[in-house]
C-alpha positions in Angstrom: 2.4 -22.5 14.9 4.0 -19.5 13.2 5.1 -16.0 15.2 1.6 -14.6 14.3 -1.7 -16.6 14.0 -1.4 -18.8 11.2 -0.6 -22.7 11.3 1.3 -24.1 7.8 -0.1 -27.8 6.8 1.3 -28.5 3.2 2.3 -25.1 2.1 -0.5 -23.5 3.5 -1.4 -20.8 6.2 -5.0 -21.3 8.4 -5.8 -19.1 10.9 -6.2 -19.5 14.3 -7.7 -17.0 17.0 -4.5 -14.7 17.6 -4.7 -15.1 21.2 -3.3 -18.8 20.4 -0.2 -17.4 18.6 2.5 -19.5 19.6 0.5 -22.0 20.9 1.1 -25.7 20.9 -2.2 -27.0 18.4 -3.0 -29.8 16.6 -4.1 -30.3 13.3 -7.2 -32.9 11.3 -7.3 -32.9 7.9 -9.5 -34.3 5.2 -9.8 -34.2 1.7 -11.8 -30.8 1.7 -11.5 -29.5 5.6 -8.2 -28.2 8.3 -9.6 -28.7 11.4 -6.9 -26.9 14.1 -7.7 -28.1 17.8 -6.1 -26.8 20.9 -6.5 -29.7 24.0 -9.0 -31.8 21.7 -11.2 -28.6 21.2 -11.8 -27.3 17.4 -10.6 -23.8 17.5 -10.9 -23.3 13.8 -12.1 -24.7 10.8 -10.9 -24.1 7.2 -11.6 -25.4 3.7 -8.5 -26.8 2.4 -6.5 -25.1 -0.5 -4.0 -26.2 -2.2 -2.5 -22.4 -3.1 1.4 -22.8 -2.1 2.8 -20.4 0.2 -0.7 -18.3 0.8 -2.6 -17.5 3.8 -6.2 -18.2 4.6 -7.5 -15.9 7.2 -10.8 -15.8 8.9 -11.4 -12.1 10.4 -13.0 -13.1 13.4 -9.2 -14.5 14.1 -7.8 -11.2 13.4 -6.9 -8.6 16.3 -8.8 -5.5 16.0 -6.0 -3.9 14.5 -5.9 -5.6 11.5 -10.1 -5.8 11.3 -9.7 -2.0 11.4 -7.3 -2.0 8.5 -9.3 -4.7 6.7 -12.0 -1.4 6.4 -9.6 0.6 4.1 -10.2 0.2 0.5 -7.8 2.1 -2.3 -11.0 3.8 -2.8 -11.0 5.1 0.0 -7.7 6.6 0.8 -8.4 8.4 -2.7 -11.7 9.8 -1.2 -10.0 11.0 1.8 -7.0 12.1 0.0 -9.2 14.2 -2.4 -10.7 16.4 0.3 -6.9 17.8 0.8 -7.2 18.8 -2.6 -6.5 17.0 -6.3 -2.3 16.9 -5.8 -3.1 14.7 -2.8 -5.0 12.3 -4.5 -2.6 11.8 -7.6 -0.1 11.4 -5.2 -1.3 9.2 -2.7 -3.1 6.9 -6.3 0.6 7.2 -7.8 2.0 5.4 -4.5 -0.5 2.5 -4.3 -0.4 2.3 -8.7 3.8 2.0 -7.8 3.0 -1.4 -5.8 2.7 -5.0 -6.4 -0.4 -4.8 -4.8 -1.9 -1.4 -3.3 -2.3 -2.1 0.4 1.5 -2.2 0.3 1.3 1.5 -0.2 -1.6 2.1 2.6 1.2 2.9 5.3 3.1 5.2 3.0 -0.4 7.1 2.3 -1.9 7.3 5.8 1.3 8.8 6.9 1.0 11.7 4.0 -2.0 12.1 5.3 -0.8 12.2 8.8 1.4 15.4 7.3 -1.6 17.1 6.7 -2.6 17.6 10.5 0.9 18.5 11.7 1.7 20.9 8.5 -1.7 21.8 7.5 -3.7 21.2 4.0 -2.7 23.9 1.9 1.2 23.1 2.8 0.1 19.5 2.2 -1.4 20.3 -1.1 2.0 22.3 -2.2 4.2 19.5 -1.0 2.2 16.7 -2.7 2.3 19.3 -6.5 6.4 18.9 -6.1 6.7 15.5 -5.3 4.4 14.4 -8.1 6.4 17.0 -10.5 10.2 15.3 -8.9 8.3 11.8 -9.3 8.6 11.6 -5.3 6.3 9.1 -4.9 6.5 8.6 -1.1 6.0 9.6 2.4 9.7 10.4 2.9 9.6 12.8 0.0 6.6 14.4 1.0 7.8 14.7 4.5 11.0 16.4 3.7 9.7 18.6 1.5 7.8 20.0 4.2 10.8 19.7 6.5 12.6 21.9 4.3 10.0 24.2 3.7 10.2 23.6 -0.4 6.8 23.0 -0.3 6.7 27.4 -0.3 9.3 27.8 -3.0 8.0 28.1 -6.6 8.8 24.8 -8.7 11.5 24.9 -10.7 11.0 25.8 -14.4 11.6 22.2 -17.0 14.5 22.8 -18.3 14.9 24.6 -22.3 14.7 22.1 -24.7 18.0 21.5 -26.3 17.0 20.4 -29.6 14.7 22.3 -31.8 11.9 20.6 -33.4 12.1 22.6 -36.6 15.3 23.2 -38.1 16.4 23.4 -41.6 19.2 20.9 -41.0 16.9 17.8 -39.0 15.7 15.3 -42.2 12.9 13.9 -40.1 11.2 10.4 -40.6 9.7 11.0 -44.5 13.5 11.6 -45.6 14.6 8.0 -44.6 11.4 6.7 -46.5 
C-alpha cells in the first residue's frame, strides 16, 4: 500500500479506509470488481478502471480533513470571496482560472482570505485591486503587499504611451493595401 490510503493494482489507485495506510492488504480482482482484504476481511470494494495512473477514492475512506475540503466548490470560494468585496473575487477567480485544475489554487485562495481576518477587509480589498493591476496572482503577493503597507499607497499611474496613434508620418494598414 502507498504512504496515504490508496493501493495501485495495474496502474490504478483504490481506496482503502486511511486508518489502514501502510498496512499489509491483499487484493481479488475480477473482470469488473478490486476487492482489497485486510486478514481475509473485505475492507473495500471498487469497480475496476482501466484509467492509468488515476485514483479512485471512496469518501467514506477519506479523513475528515479531506471530506471537509471535498465541501468546497470554485463556486464557493467566489461566493465567499465576493462578500470582501468585487477585487477579492477577481482575484481569488484569476488564481483558480491560472491552474490546471482549480482546487490547485484552493490553498493559495483560503490563505487570501485568511489575510482578511488578520489585515482587515477594506485593507484586503486594496491589496487584492494591486495585485490584480501587477498581475500578482497569489497569496505571496497579496500577503506582501500587505506586509509592506502598499496596499495604502495609490497605484501607480500606466505608463504614457510612447507611440501616438495619430501622426502624420504612421501609413497605417490601408497604405500597404
Amino acid at each position: 500500500m502507498n504512504i496515504d490510503y490508496h493501493v495501485e493494482v495495474d496502474h490504478h489507485y483504490y481506496s482503502v479506509p486511511y486508518q489502514l495506510a501502510r498496512e499489509v492488504v491483499d487484493v481479488r480482482l475480477s473482470a469488473t470488481t478490486v476487492e482489497i482484504l485486510q486478514r481475509g476481511r473485505r475492507v473495500a470494494s471498487h469497480l475496476r478502471s482501466g484509467m492509468r495512473g488515476k485514483p479512485t477514492t471512496a469518501s467514506e475512506h477519506m479523513p475528515e480533513s479531506h471530506r471537509r475540503h471535498l465541501e468546497w466548490t470554485p463556486g464557493r470560494i467566489v461566493r465567499w470571496a465576493e462578500e470582501t468585496g468585487p477585487q477579492t473575487a477577481s482575484l481569488v477567480k484569476a488564481v483558480m482560472e491560472g491552474r490546471p485544475h482549480p482546487e490547485q489554487g484552493y490553498r493559495s485562495c483560503l490563505g487570501i482570505m485568511r489575510l482578511g481576518k488578520r489585515y482587515g477587509e477594506g485593507r484586503l480589498e486594496a491589496a487584492c485591486t494591486r495585485a490584480l493591476a501587477i498581475r500578482g496572482h497569489s497569496y505571496r503577493s497579496v500577503e506582501s503587499i500587505l506586509k509592506n503597507g502598499l496596499d495604502r499607497q495609490p497605484l501607480p499611474e500606466a505608463p504614457p504611451e510612447l507611440i501616438p496613434r495619430d501622426h502624420e508620418n504612421l501609413r497605417g494598414p490601408a497604405y500597404y493595401r
